[in-house]
Phi, psi and omega in degrees: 000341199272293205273010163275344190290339225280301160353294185288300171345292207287334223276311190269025137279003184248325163279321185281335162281023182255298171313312183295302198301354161298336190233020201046033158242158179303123131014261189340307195307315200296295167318305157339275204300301184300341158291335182281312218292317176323306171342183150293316183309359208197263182264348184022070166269340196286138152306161188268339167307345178282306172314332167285312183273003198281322186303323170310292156355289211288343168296348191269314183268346146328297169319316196291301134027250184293336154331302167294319208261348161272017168263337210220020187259110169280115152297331168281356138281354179272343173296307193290330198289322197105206189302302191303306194276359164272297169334315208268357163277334184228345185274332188289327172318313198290320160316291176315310172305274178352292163342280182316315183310310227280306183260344199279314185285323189310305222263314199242047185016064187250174178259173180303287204318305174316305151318305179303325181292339162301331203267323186267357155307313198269316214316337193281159191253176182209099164345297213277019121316309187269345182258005167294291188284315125029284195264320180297340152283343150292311195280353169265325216085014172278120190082005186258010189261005171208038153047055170295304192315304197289287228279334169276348196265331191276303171277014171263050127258347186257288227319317176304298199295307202279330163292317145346263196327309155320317190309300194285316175331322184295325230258322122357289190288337161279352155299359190151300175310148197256134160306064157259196167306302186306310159324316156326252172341329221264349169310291198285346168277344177291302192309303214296322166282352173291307203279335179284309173302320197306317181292310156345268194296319165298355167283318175312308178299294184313311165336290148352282202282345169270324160271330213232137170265111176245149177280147176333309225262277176326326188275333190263308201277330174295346220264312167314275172008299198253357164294301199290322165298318189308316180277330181312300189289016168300268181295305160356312177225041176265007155282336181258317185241075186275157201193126194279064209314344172271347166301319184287311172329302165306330195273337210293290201318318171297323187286317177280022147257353153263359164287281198232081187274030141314298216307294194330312183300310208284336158319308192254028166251311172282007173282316180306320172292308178303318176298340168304283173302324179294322168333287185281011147305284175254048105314282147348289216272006209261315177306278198327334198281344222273157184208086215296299165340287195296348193264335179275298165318348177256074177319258171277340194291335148323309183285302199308332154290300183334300175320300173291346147266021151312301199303334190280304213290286220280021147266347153285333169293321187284345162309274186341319190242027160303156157070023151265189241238306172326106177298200187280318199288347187263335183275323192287317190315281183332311186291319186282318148349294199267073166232312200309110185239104204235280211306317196283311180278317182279337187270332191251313204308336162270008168325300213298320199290307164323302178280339141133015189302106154341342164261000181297316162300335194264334177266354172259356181278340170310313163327294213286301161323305185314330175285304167299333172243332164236066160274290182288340165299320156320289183302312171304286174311319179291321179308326185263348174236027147311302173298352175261340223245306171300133166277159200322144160312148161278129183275000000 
């Protein structure tokens, strides 16, 4: 039964993200929706072992997650970009969380802390919407006479990592961990030895990769190999140590784009491929995970926080890009670039449910909304105002 779900899973979340990009919506949204009608909630067909295997999944496809995105975080576009493009990595999130602290215990009686894990649940923008249209506005010329295309694309890509990282800091404290001084401290020492191993073991690869002719295939699975020792020794020692293995996953990535980005491209074309396939896993499971019931009983007070914290993130975008070169119709174009929220939310948002955390229905049915409405709500506005909000291509 398990490889017959796995089978149903794979086959009709890949037709049905065929069908949405036919009708002009994200994929993603679609593998959702076929994923609930699959679920318990509905045809309940999936075997439960698949469900038992879903944390593993969604841990794989995180590593794949930041993996690519420390292969593909050019630093030396955010260098060249500024001022701008570093604000758009962390302040519309930190608008937004905030928003969520704020509006969550009103609306949906939750405590601060809860709030905050919620918030950094939604808070992330999501690459595979936005660098697809991105790139297609580079290759037309919209925007390029002030690297709109570059500035969004360099920050909706730190923006997941930096929001990640909250997630779990939240995530702790709602498991338990008591606010103290130490607790406190043990954040920035977690990030600093994740970044300290990351720099290591990715010097070790280039290295590596410099005596040795290794083939793509061999390069991709070591490299897969040692995101999982990392994490394994993550929980191994987080009674003696704590260290953030997914943080190290990421710098692995960065350092060997800044060593080699030939080895860094080729890598990260084959992550991309794999990713083809973890995609509609988890998307799918995200549906299937959904508790269509508990999503009705909570009625409008989800969306109405989600609205409400849109409105806080694109007024943290227009913060961000005060005091730039950027007219009103271009900061508004940036503002809308940051609604889409897909990648990010299907990998962690059901973490909280997983672990039996009492908010748990409520931050993965919060994902999920988040997901269902502005993935396509994004993608539909950039696609129909770029060419009113942007300048003209250069002739």
């Amino acid at each position: 039964m398990t490889l017959l779900s796995m089978g149903m899973i794979l086959a009709l979340g890949f037709l049905t993200g065929l069908l949405f990009e036919k009708i002009k919506l994200p994929k993603i949204v679609g593998m959702i929706v076929i994923g609930i009608l699959i679920g318990p909630s509905f045809l309940n067909v999936i075997d439960d072992s698949i469900l038992d295997m879903s944390g593993m999944l969604r841990q794989i496809a995180l590593v794949i997650i930041l993996t690519r995105s420390g292969l593909s975080l050019n630093i030396d576009n955010l260098k060249k970009i500024g001022r701008p493009a570093i604000l758009m990595c962390f302040i519309p999130a930190v608008f937004e969380i905030l928003a969520v602290m704020v509006l969550a215990p009103l609306l949906l009686g939750v405590s601060v802390i809860e709030a905050l894990l919620i918030g950094s649940v939604i808070a992330a923008v999501s690459p595979a919407v936005i660098i697809p249209r991105m790139l297609k506005l580079k290759s037309e010329g919209f925007g390029e006479d002030k690297h709109i295309p570059e500035l969004i694309m360099a920050g909706s890509s730190a923006d997941d990592i930096f929001v990640i990282v909250l997630f779990y800091a939240f995530l702790g404290l709602a498991q338990g961990t008591s606010l103290n001084a130490w607790s406190v401290v043990q954040i920035p020492i977690s990030i600093i030895l994740g970044i300290g191993v990351g720099v290591v073991v990715g010097f070790l690869f280039v290295k590596l990769f410099q005596m040795i002719q290794i083939q793509r295939l061999t390069k991709i699975l070591l490299l897969l190999s040692v995101s999982f020792v990392l994490i394994g020794l993550e929980h191994l020692l987080e009674n003696y140590i704590s260290f953030s293995a997914l943080i190290g996953v990421l710098t692995i990535g960065m350092v060997i784009l800044i060593k080699s980005r030939t080895d860094a491209d080729e890598i990260e074309h084959g992550y991309k491929q794999m990713w083809t396939f973890f995609e509609i896993i988890l998307f799918v499971l995200v549906g299937i995970s959904v508790d269509v019931n508990y999503a009705i009983s909570a009625g409008l007070m989800p969306v109405i926080v989600l609205i409400g914290a849109l409105v806080f993130r694109m007024f943290g975008v227009y913060v961000s890009l005060l005091f730039t070169a950027l007219n009103f119709k271009e900061k508004l174009f940036s503002m809308i670039s940051y609604i889409p929220k897909a990648t990010v939310q299907a990998s962690i948002g059901a973490i909280a449910l997983s672990l039996g955390l009492p908010v748990g229905s409520l931050v993965l049915t919060m994902a999920v909304i988040s997901i269902l409405i502005t993935a396509p709500l994004g993608a539909m506005l950039m696609d129909s105002s770029y060419k009113k909000l942007l300048a003209h291509p250069i002739k």
